[in-house]
Each structure stands twice: as structure tokens, then as C-alpha cells.
Gaussian input, Z-matrix of N, CA and C with variables (Angstrom, degrees):
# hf/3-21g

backbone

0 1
 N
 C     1     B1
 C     2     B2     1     A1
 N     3     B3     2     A2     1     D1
 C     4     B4     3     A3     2     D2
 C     5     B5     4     A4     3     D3
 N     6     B6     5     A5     4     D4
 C     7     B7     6     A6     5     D5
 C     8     B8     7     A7     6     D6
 N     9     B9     8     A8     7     D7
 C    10    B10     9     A9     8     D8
 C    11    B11    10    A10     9     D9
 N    12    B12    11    A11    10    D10
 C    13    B13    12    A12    11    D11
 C    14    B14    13    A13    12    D12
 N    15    B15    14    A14    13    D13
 C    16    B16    15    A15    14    D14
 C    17    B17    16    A16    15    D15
 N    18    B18    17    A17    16    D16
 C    19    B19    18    A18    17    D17
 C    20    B20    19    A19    18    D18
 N    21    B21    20    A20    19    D19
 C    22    B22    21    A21    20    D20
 C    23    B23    22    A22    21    D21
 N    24    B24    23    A23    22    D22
 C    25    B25    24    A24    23    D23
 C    26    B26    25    A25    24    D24
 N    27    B27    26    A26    25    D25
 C    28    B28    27    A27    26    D26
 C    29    B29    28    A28    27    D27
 N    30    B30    29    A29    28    D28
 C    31    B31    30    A30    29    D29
 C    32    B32    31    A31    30    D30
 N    33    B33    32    A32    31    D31
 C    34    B34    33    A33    32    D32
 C    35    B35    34    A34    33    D33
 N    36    B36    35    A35    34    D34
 C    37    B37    36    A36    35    D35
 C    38    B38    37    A37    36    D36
 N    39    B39    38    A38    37    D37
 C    40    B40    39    A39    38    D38
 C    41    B41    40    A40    39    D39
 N    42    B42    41    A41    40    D40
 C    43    B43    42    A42    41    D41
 C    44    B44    43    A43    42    D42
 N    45    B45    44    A44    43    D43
 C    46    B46    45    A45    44    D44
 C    47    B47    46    A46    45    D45
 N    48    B48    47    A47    46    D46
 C    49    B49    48    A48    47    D47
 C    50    B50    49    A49    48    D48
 N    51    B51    50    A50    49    D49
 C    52    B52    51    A51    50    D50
 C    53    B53    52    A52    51    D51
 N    54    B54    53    A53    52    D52
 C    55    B55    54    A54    53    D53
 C    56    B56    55    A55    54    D54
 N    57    B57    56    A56    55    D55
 C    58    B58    57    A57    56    D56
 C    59    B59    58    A58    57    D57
 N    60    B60    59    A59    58    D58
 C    61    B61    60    A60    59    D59
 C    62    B62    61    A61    60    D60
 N    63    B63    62    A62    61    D61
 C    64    B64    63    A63    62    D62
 C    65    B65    64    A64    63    D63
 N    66    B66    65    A65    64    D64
 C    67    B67    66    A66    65    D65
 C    68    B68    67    A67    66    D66
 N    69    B69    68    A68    67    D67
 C    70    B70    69    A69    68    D68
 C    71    B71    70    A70    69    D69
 N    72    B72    71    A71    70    D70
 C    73    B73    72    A72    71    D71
 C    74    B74    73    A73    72    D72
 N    75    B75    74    A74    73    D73
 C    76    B76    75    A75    74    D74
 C    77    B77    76    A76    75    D75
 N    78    B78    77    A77    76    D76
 C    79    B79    78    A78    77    D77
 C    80    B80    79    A79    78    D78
 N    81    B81    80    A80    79    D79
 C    82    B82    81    A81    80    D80
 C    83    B83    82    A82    81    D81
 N    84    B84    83    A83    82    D82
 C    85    B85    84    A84    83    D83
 C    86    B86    85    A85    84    D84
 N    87    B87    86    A86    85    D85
 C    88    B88    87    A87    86    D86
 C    89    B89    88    A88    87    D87
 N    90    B90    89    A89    88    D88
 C    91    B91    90    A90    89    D89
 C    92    B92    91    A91    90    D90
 N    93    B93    92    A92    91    D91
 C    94    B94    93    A93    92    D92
 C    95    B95    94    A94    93    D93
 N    96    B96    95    A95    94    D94
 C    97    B97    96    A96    95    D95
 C    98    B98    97    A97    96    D96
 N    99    B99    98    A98    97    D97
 C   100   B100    99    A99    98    D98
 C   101   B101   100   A100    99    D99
 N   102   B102   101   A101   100   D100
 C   103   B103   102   A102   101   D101
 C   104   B104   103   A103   102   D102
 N   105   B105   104   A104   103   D103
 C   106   B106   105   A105   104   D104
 C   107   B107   106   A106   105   D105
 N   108   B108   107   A107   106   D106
 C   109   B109   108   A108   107   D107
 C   110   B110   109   A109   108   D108
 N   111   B111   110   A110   109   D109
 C   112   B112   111   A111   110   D110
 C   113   B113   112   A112   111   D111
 N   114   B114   113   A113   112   D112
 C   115   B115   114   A114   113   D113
 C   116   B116   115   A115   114   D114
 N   117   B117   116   A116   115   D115
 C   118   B118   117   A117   116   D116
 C   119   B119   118   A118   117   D117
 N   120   B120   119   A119   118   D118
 C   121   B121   120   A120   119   D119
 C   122   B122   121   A121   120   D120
 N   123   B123   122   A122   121   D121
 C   124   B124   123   A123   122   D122
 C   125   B125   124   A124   123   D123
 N   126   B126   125   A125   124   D124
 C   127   B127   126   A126   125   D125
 C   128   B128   127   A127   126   D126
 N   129   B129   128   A128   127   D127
 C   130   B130   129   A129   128   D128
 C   131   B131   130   A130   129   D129
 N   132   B132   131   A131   130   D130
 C   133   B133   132   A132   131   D131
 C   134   B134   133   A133   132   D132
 N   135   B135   134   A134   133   D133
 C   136   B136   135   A135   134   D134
 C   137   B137   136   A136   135   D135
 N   138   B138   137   A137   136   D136
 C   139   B139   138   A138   137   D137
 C   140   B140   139   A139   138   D138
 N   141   B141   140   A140   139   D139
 C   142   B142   141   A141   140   D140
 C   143   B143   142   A142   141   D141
 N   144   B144   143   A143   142   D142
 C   145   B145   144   A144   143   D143
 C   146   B146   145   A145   144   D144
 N   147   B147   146   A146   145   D145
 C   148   B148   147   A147   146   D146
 C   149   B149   148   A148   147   D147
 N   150   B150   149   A149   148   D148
 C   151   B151   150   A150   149   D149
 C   152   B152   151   A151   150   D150
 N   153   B153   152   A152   151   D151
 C   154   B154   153   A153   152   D152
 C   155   B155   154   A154   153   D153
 N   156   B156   155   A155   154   D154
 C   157   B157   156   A156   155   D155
 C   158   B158   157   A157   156   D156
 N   159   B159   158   A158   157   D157
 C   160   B160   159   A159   158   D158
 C   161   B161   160   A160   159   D159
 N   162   B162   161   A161   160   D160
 C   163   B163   162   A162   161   D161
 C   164   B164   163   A163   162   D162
 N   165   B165   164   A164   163   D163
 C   166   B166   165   A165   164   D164
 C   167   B167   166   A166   165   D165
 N   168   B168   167   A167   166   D166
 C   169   B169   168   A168   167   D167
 C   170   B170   169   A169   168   D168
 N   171   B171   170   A170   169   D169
 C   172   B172   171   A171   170   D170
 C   173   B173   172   A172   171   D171
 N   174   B174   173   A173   172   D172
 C   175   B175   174   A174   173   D173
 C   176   B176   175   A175   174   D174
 N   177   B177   176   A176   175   D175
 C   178   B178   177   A177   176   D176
 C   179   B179   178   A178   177   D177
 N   180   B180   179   A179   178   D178
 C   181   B181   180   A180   179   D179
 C   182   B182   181   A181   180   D180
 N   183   B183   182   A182   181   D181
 C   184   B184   183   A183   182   D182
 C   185   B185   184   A184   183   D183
 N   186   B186   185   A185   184   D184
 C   187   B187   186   A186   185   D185
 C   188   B188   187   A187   186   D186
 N   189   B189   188   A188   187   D187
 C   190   B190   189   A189   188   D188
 C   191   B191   190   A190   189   D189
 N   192   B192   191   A191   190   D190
 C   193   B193   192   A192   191   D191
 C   194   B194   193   A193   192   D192
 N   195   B195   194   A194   193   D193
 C   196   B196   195   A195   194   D194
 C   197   B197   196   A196   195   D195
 N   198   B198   197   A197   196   D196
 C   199   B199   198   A198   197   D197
 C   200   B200   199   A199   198   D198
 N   201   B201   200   A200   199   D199
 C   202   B202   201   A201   200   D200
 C   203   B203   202   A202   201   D201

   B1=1.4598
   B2=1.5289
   B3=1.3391
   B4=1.8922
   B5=1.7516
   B6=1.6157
   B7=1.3445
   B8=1.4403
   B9=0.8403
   B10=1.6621
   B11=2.0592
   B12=0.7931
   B13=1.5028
   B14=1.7591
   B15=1.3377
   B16=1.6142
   B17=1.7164
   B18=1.2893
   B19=1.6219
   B20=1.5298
   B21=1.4197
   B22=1.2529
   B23=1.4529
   B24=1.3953
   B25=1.5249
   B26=1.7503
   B27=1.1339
   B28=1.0235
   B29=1.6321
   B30=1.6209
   B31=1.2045
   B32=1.5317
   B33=1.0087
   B34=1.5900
   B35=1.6092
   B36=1.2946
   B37=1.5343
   B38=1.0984
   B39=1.6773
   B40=1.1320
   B41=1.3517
   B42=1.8232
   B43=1.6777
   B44=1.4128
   B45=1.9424
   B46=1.6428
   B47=1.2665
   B48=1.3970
   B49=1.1318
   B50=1.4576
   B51=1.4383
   B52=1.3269
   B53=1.6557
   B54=1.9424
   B55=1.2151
   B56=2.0938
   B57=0.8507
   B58=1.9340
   B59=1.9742
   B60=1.1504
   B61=1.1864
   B62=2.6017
   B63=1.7428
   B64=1.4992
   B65=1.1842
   B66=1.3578
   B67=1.8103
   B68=2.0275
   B69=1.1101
   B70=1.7656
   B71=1.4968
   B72=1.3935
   B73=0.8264
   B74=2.2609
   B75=1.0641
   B76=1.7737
   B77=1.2648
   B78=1.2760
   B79=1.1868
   B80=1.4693
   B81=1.1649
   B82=1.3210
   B83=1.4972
   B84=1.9490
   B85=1.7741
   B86=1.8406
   B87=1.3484
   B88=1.1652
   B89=1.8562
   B90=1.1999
   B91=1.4939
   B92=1.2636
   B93=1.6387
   B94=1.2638
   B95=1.9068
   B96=1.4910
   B97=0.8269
   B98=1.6813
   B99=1.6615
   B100=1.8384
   B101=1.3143
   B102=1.3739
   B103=1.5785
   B104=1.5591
   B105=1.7663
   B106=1.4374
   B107=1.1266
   B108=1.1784
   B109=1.5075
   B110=1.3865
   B111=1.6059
   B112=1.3099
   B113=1.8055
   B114=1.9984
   B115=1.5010
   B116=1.2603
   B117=1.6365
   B118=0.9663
   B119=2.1228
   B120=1.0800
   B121=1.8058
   B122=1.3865
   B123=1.6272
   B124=1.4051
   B125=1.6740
   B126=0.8791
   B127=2.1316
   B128=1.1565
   B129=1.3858
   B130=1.4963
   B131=1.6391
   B132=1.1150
   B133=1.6449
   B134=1.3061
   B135=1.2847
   B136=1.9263
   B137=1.3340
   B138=1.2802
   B139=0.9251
   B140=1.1586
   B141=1.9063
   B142=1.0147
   B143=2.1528
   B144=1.3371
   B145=1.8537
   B146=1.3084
   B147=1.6759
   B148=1.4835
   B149=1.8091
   B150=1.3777
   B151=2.0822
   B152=1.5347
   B153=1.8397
   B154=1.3621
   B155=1.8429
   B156=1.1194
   B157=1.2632
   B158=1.8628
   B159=1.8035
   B160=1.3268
   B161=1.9784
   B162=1.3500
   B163=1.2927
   B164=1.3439
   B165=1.0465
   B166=1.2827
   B167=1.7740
   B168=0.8146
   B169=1.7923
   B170=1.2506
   B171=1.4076
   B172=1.1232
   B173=1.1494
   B174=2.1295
   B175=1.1542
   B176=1.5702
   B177=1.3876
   B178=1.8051
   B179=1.3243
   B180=1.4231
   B181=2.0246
   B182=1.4023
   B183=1.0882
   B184=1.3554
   B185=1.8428
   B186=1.0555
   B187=1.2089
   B188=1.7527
   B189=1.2428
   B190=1.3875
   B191=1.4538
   B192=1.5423
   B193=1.7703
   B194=1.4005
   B195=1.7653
   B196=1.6257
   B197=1.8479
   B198=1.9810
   B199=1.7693
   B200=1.7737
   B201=1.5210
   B202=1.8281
   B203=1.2692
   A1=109.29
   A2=109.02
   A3=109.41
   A4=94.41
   A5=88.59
   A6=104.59
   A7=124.60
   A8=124.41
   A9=120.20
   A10=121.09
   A11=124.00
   A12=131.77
   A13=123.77
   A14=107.46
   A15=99.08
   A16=94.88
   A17=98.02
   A18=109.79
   A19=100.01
   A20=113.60
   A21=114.73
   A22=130.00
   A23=126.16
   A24=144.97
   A25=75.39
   A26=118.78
   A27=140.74
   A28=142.85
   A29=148.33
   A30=121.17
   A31=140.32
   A32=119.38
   A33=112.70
   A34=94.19
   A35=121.71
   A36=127.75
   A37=137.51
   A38=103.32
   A39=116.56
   A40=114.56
   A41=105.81
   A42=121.42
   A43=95.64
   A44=79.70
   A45=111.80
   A46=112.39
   A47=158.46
   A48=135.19
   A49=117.50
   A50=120.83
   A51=124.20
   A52=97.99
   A53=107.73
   A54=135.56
   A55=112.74
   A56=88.32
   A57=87.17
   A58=84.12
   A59=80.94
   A60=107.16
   A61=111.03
   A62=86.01
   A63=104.39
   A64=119.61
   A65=134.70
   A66=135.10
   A67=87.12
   A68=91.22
   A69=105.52
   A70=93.09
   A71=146.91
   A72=146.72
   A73=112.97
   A74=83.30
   A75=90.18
   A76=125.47
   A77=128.70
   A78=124.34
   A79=125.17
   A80=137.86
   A81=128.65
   A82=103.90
   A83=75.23
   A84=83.17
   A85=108.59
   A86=139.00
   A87=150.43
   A88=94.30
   A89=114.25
   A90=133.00
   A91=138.21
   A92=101.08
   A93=103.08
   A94=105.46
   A95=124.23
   A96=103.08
   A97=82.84
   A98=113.45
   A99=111.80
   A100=106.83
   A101=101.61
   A102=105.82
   A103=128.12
   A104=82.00
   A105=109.55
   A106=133.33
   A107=129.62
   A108=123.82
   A109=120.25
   A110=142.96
   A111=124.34
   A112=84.90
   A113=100.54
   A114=105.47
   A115=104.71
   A116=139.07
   A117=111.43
   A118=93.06
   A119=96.44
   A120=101.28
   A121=115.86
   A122=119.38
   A123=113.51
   A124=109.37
   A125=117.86
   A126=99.28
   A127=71.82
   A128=157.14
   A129=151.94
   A130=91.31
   A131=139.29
   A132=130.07
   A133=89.78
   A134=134.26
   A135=126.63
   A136=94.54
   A137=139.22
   A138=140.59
   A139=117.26
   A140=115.61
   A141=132.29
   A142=113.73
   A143=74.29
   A144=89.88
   A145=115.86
   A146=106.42
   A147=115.63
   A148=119.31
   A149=86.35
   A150=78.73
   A151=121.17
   A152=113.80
   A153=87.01
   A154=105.41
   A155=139.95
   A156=133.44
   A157=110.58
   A158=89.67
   A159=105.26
   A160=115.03
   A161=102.18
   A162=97.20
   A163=128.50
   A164=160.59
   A165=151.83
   A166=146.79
   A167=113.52
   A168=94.17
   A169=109.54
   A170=124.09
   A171=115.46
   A172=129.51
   A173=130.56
   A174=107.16
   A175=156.83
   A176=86.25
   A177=127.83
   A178=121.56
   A179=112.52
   A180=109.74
   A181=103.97
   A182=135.14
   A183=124.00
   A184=114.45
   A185=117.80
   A186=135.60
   A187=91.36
   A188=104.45
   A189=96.65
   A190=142.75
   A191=95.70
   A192=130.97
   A193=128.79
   A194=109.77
   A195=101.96
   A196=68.01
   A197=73.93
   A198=105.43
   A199=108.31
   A200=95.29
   A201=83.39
   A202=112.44
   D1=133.62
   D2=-179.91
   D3=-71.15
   D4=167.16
   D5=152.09
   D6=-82.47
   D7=169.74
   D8=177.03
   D9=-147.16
   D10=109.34
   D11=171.02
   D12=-99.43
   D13=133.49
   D14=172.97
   D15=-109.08
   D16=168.21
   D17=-157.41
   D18=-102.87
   D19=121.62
   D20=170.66
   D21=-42.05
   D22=-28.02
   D23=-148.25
   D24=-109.90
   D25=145.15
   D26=134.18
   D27=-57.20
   D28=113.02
   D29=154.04
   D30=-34.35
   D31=-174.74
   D32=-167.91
   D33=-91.61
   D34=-5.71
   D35=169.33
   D36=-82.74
   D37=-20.37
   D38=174.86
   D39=135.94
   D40=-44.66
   D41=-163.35
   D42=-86.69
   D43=140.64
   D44=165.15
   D45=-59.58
   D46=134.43
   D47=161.80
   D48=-91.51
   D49=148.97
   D50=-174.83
   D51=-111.98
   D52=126.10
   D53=-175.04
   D54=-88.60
   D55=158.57
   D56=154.34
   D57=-122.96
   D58=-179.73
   D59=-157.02
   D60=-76.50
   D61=-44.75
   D62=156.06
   D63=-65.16
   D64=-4.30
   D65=-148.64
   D66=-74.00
   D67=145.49
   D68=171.40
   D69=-70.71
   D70=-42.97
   D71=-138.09
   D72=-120.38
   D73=-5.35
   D74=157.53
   D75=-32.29
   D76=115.72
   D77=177.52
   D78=-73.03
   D79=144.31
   D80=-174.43
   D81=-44.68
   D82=169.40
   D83=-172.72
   D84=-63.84
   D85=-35.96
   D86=-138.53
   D87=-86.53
   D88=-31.09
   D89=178.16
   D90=-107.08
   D91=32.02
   D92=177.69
   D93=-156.31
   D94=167.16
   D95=-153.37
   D96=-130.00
   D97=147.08
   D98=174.03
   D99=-58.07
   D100=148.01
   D101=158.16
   D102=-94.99
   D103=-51.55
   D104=-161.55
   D105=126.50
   D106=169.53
   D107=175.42
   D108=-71.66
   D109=121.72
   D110=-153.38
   D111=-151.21
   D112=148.72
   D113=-177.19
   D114=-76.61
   D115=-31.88
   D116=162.65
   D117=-150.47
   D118=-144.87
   D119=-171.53
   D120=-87.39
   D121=-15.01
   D122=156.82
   D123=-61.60
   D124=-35.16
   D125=-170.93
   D126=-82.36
   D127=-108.69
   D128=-87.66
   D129=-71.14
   D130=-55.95
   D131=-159.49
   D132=-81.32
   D133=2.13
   D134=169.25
   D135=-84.24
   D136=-38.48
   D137=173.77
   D138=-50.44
   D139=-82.32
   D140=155.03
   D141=8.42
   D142=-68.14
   D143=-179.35
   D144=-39.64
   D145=-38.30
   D146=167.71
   D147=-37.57
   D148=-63.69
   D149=173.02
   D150=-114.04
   D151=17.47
   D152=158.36
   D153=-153.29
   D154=151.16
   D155=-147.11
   D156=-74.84
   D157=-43.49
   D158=179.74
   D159=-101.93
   D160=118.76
   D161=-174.11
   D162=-131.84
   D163=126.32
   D164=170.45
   D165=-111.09
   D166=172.44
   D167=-175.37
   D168=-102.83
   D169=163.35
   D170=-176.06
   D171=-96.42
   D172=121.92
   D173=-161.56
   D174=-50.01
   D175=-17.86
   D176=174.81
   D177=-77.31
   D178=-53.42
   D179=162.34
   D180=-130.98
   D181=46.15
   D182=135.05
   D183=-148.27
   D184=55.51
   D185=-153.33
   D186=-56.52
   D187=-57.42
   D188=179.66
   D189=-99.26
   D190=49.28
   D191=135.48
   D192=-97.59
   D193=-0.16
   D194=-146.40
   D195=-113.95
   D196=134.10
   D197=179.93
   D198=-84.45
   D199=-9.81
   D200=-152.92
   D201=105.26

């Protein structure tokens, strides 16, 4: 099971994005928040939801959470 992080910083849209842990695109460590170990990117952005309202996956490793 990956790890998974959503990114403290926001897009210009609003959404948190939710990482795996390999993503090219991980936000530093200082800007992002643990998830946990998750089977895939539906539990991790349920999570996610935990600390932020608007959230999303990331298009790069979690393609299929990402709304657009």
C-alpha cells in the first residue's frame, strides 16, 4: 500500500491535492500533511476531507480522484 499526503498550499481553485508518496510532484515536507497508508486514492482524499473541505487527487499519481 503507498503512502499518501494532501498538500497544505492550495491550487489556484481551491483543491488540496492528494499525493502518493513517489508523486514527481509532492510537496515539500513543510507543506504537506500525512495521510497514511491507503489501498488506493479513494480512502486517502476521504481522509484528506478530514482537514480540508475542498480536495482533489493528483493528476500524476492519483489520476483517478482528479475531478478536473
Amino acid at each position: 500500500m503507498p503512502k499518501y499526503y494532501v498538500n497544505k498550499n492550495a491550487q489556484p481553485n481551491g483543491d488540496h491535492e492528494v499525493h502518493k508518496e513517489e508523486c514527481n510532484w509532492l510537496p515539500l515536507t513543510e507543506n504537506r500533511i500525512y495521510l497514511g497508508f491507503h489501498d488506493n486514492c479513494h480512502s486517502a482524499v476521504r481522509e484528506a476531507r478530514k482537514h480540508y473541505d475542498q480536495v482533489n487527487g493528483c493528476l500524476h499519481c492519483s489520476e483517478a480522484c482528479h475531478t478536473g
